[in-house]
N, C-alpha and C positions, 0 to 999 in steps of 0.2 A: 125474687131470689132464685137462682137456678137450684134446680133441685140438684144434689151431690148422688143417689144412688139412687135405679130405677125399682119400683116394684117387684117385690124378690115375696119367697115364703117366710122371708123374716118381717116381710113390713105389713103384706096382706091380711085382709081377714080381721083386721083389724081398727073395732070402730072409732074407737080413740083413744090414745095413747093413759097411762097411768099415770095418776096425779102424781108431783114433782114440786117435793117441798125442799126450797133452798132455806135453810135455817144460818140464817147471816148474822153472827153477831160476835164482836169484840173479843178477842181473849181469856179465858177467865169467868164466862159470863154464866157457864152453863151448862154449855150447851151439851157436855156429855151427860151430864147429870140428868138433865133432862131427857136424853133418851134409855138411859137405865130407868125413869122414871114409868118412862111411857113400854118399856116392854115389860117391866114387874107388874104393871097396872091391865094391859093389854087382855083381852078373852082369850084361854087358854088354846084357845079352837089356833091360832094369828101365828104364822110361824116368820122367824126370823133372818135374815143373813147380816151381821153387820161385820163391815168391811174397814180397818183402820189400820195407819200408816207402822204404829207404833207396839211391837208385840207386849210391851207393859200393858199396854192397853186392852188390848184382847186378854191379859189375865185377870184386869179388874173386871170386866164382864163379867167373866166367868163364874168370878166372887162374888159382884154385885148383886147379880140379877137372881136372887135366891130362890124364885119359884117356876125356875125354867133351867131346863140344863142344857147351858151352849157346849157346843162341838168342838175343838180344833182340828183341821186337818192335821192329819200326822204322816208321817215319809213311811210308807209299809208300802210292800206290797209294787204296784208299780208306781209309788209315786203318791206326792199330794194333790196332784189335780183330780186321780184318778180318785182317793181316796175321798175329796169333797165331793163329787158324781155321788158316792154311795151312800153321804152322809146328804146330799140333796132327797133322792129316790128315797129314803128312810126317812125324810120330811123331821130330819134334825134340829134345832134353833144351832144356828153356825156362825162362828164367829172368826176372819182369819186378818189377813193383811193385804193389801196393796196388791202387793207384790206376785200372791199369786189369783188373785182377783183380775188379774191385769192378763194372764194368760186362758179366760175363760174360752173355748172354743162351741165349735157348732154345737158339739153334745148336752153338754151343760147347757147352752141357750135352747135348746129344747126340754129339758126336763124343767128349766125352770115357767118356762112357758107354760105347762101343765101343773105346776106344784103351788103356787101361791102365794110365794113369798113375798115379806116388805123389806126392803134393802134399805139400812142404812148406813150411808157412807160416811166416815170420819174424815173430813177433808177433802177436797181436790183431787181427782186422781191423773194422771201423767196421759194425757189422751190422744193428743197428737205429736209424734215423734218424729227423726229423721230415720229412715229404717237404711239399715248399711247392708248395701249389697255392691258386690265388684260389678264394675260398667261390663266387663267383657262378659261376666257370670249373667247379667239383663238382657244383652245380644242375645247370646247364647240361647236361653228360656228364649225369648220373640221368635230369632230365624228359625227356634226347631218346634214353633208351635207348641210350645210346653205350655206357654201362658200367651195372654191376648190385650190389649188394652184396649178398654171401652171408650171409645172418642169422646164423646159429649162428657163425661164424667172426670174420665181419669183413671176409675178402676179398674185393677187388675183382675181379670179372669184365667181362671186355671182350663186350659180346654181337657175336657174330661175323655175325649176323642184322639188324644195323642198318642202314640205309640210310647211315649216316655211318662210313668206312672208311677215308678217306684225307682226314685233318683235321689241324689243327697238334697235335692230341693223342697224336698218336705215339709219343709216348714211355710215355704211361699206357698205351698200347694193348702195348707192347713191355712193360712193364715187371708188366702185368698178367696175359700168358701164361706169366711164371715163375710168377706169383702173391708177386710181391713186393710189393705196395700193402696195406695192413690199416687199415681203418678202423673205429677205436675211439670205443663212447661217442659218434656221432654226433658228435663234436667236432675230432679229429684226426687227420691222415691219416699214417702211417707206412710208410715204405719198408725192408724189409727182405731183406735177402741171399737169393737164394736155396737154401736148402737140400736141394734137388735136385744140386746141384753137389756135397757132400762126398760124398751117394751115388755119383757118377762115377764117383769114384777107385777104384783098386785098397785105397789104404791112404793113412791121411791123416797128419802131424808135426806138430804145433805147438807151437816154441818160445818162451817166453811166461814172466812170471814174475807171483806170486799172479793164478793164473789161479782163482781160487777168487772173484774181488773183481768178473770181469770182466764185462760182458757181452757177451761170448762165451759164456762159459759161463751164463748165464742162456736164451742163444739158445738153446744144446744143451740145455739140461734144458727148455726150452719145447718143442722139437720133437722131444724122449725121445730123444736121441742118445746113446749111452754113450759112455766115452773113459775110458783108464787112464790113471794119474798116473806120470810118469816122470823123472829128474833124469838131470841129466851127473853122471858125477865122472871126474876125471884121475887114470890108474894106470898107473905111471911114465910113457911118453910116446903111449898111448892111451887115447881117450876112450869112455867106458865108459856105457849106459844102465843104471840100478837104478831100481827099484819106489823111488817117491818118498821112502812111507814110511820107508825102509831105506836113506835115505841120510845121509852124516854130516850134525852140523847146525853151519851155515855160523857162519863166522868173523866178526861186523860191529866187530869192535874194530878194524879200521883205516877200516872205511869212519865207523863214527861220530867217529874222529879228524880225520877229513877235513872234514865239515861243523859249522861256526864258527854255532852258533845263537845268533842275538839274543836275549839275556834284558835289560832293561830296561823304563822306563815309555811306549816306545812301540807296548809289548804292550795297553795297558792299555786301548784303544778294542776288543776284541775278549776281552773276559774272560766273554762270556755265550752260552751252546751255538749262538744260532741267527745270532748277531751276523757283519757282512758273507757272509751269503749272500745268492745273486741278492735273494731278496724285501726283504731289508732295504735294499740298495742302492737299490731301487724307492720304497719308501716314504718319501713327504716332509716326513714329520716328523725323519728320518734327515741334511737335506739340509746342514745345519753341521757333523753326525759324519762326511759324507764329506770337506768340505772339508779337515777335520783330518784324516783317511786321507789325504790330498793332502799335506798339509803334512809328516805323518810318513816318507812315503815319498821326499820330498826331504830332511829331518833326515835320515836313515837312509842317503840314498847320498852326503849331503855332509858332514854332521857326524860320522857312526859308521863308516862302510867306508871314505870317502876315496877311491874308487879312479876310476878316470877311465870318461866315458861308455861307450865301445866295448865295454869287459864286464863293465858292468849288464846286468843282466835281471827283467824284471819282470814279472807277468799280474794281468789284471782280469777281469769277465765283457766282451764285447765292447759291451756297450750304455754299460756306466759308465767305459771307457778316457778319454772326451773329459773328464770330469769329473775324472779325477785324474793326470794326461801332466802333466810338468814339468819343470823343465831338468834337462839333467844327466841324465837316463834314459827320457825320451821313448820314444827310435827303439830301446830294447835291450826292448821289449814283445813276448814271446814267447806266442800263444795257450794257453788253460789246457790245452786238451786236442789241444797239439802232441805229433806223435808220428813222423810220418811225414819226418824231419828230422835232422840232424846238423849244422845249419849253425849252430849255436851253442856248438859244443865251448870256445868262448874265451872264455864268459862265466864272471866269478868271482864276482860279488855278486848274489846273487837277492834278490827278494820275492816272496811267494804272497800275495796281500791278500786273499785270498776263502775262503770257510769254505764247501767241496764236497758238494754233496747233487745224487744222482741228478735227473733230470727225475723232476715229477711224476707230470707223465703216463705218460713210461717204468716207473717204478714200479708205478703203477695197473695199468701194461699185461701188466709180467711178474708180478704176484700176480693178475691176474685168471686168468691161465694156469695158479696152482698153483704158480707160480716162487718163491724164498725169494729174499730180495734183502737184503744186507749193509751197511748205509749206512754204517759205520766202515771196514769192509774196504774197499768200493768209494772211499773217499774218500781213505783210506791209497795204495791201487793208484793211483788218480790222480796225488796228489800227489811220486810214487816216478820216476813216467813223467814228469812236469812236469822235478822236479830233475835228471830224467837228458840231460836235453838240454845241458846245461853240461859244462863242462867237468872235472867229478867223474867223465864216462866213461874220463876219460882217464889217472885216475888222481891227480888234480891237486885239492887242496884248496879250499873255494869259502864264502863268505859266508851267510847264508841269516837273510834276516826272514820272521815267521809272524806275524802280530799274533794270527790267529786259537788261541785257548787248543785248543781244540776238536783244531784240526789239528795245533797245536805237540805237544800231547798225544800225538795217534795216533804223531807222527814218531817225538820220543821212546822211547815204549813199543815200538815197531819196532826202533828202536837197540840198546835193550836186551836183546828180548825172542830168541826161536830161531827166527821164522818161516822 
């Protein structure tokens, strides 16, 4: 496998990477509980960051965890990046979100290098992105030497030797001394996490379910990171890590009692494998079968569920929302690849109108690397994380149109099958 980045002061020096527990298991199962368990229980000496999508979640922490007292970053000062640095250096137990985890830069991956911490992550985090920059604004940076691209790699280098130092490109400049910028195939430019940071840690968790489908874990076998497979299970009233393998296999007879799938003829516009994905949606010879994807998606929340607008829910890709939004379930339009969210626990009638295929390019990118990439898995994991935003986390039974064959399929065979 080629390697993606060369030996830098963030890889060196280093004899082997921090152990890397992927804690994979089912919804429901645990697996938060289990790490409140595990940091109440922890020697006091053991400091913490734990990192989740959801800021409810970071408040039950803070509740939970009653003989340690987690952190929030708070906006003082110049900022909450700035303000997690001093709650890192102060060897804080910290507890934030996603979102600004996801802006870690060089400083912070030094101090954590030095400070000791075990990170645990709530979920999947967002690793490899399309990072948007104007083609003329990328010239631009190249002809004036501002930035450099590494052949063999792809990554961007900032040349620290240029006469242009303090430009509104500062952020390619900040974001290129992680070496998070990868430019692929001359065509696209991608931003990715950098992986200097799980080196930090003393010891990494991530809670996460088919983490086989992710990419995350496409990330990790892109930059050869190993990670063991680990589940919760509850034994009588403590929660328990086991080798994934060796865990019972989970129960989906009540959860597939829960979800009410649409079988009828408004399946029938999505009976062919490539049918409503992005490219089809584009194509206008398509542009009467979307109308009728329109039309079916108001039959379907006004003829078949009945139930009133507030909890519909519905997703499209973002470009074709204008094309198929109608009364009756407009405003209950939930992003395909929402995750970082709980604010739709009170939706009962879904649609998924779209038939899920990795990016292209992302594709291109991690098999260029030697990455295997699972487009049924991955579309399944998608579609898992979509419906869980409803109100099915809460235990509470819920609607659900697929028109796509393709995707009803994967759901199905899920239901039935032991994953």
């Amino acid at each position: 496998m080629q390697k993606l980045v060369k030996e830098t002061h963030y890889t060196k020096d280093k004899p082997s990477q921090p152990p890397i527990n992927v804690i994979d298991s089912i919804m429901g199962s645990g697996k938060t509980s289990w790490a409140i368990q595990h940091m109440q229980e922890a020697n006091p000496e053991e400091k913490f960051i734990y990192i989740t999508p959801f800021l409810s979640e970071v408040q039950r922490v803070k509740t939970s965890v009653t003989n340690r007292k987690f952190v929030e970053p708070t906006n003082k000062g110049k900022g909450k990046l700035d303000n997690l640095k001093n709650l890192i250096l102060n060897e804080n137990d910290v507890v934030s979100t996603h979102a600004l985890f996801q802006n870690a830069d060089e400083e912070i991956i030094e101090l954590l290098r030095v400070s000791n911490y075990t990170l645990i992550l709530d979920e999947v985090m967002n690793v490899v992105e399309e990072f948007q920059l104007n083609q003329d604004d990328f010239k631009l940076l190249i002809n004036s030497n501002m930035v450099f691209v590494e052949e063999a790699t792809g990554v961007i280098r900032w040349n620290e030797n240029s006469e242009y130092q303090q430009t509104k490109y500062n952020e390619i400049k900040t974001l290129s001394k992680t070496e998070n910028l990868i430019y692929f195939e001359n065509t696209i430019l991608f931003w990715s996490f950098p992986v200097s940071v799980f080196h930090a840690f003393k010891e990494v968790y991530i809670l996460t379910y088919l983490f086989q489908a992710q990419e995350q874990k496409y990330y990790y076998d892109m930059y050869n990171l190993n990670y063991d497979y680990k589940a919760v299970q509850k034994v009588n009233d403590k929660y328990l890590l086991v080798d994934h393998e060796s865990k019972e296999p989970y129960d989906k007879s009540l959860l597939k009692s829960l979800i009410n799938i649409y079988e009828g003829k408004l399946n029938d516009i999505g009976s062919e494998p490539f049918t409503l994905s992005w490219s089809w949606y584009e194509k206008d010879k398509n542009t009467s079968l979307v109308a009728k994807m329109k039309k079916n998606l108001y039959s379907y929340f006004r003829n078949n569920v009945k139930t009133p607008t507030p909890v519909n829910m519905w997703t499209c890709y973002k470009d074709h929302r204008k094309h198929l939004k109608g009364k009756g379930y407009t405003k209950g339009f939930v992003s395909h690849n929402a995750r970082a969210t709980n604010d739709f626990k009170d939706k009962e009638s879904l649609a998924y109108v779209i038939n899920r295929f990795i990016h292209p390019y992302k594709y291109k990118f991690f098999k260029s690397r030697g990455v295997e990439v699972n487009e049924e898995m991955y579309a399944l994991s998608e579609l898992i994380q979509w419906i869980w935003r409803s109100r099915i986390r809460e235990g509470k039974p819920i609607n659900l149109y697929i028109p796509s064959k393709r995707m009803r399929t994967l759901l199905i065979d899920y239901l039935e099958g032991g994953l």
